[in-house]
N, C-alpha and C positions, 0 to 999 in steps of 0.2 A: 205404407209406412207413415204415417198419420205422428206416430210418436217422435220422430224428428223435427217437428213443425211444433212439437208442446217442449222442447226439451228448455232450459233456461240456459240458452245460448250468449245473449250480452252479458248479465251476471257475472256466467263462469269465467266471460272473456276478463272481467273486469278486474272477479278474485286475481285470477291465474296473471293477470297484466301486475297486480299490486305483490303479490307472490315473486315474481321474476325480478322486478328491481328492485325490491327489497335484497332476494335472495346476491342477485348478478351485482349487486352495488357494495354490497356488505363484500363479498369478493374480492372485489377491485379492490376496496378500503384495506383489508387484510393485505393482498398484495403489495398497496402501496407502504403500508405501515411494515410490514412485514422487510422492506427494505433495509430497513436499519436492523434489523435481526439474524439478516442471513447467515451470519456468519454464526450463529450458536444455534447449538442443541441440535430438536429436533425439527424446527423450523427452517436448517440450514438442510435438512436429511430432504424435507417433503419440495422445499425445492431445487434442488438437484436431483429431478427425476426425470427421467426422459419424457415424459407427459408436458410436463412443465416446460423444459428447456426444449423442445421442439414446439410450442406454442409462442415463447417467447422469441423465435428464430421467426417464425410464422407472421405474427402480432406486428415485429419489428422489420419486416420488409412489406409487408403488404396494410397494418394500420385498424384503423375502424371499420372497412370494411369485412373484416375479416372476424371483430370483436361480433358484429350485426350479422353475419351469415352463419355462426359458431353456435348460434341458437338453434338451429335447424338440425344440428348433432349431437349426437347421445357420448359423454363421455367427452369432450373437446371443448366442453362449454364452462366449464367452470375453470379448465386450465387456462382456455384465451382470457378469461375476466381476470384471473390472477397474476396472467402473463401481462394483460393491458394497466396492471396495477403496480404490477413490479418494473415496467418496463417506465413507470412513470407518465403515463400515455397522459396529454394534457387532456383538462373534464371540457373541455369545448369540444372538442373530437372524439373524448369516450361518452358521454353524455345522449347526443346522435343515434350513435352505434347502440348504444341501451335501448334507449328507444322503441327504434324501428326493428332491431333483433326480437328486444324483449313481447313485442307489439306477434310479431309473426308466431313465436315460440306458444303465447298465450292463444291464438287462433286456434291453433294447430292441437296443441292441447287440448283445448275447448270441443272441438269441431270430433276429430279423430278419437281423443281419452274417452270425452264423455260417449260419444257411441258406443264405442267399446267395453265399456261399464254399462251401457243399459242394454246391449245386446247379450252378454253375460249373465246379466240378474235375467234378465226373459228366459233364458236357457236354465236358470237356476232354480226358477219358479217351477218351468215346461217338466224339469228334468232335473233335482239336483246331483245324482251320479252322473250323469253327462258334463255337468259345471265342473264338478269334480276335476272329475277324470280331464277334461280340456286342461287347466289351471296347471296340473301337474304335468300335462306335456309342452305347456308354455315353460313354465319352472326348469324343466329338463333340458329343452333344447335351450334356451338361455345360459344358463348352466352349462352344458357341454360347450356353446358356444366359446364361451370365458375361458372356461379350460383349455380349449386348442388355441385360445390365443398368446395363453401364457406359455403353453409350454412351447409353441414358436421364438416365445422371447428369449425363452430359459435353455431352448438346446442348440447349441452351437450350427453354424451353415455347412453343411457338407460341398464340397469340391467335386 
């Protein structure tokens, strides 16, 4: 496996680092700003959603560290940065948490994505109906994922 040792590893770390606090900062800014909004429209809808208001229950007993571990979850992470935004979280303490979150997140990405993108194109090269075919049972089973989670949401708890 020789192509792991040529892959442009710091680079990506560096894009995907500038990518994350751009993106996880704009966030927070939204949520902070967002505070004086709450109460109209559709900005009042998206937060008051149980994503939201369990992040901000979250954010607000346990803090930055919480804003910095939220990286490492798929779907948690933009609610704790809004939640850390809305909840007014001061930038000495959210600032930290960006950081070393966003630091880990960019790894992780780097290390894991890009593999998984170059082991795909070899497969796509080797074999592109094999590529194919993979792609759409990732598609599927993410997909059906989602679907059973929602309809957990949506149908009431049996007794």
């Amino acid at each position: 496996m020789d192509w792991i040792q040529s892959l442009p590893l710091l680079p990506a770390v560096g894009i995907l680092y500038c990518v994350i606090l751009l993106r996880a900062g704009g966030t927070y800014a939204l949520g902070r700003g967002a505070h004086r909004l709450a109460d109209r429209g559709r900005v009042a809808e998206a937060l008051r959603g149980p994503r939201v208001a369990r992040a901000i229950a979250v954010v607000n007993r346990w803090g930055a560290p919480v804003v910095a571990l939220s990286f490492l979850t798929i779907g948690f992470q933009t609610a704790a940065n809004a939640a850390a935004g809305l909840t007014r979280m001061p930038l000495r303490r959210y600032l930290p948490a960006l950081a070393i979150g966003g630091l880990a997140w960019a790894v992780v990405y780097a290390t894991v994505g890009l593999a998984a993108i170059v082991l795909w194109a070899e497969l796509f090269l080797a074999s592109p109906w094999a590529a194919v075919a993979l792609l759409l049972l990732v598609v599927a089973v993410v997909t059906g994922l989602v679907l059973r989670r929602r309809d957990r949401r949506v149908l009431p708890e049996r007794s």
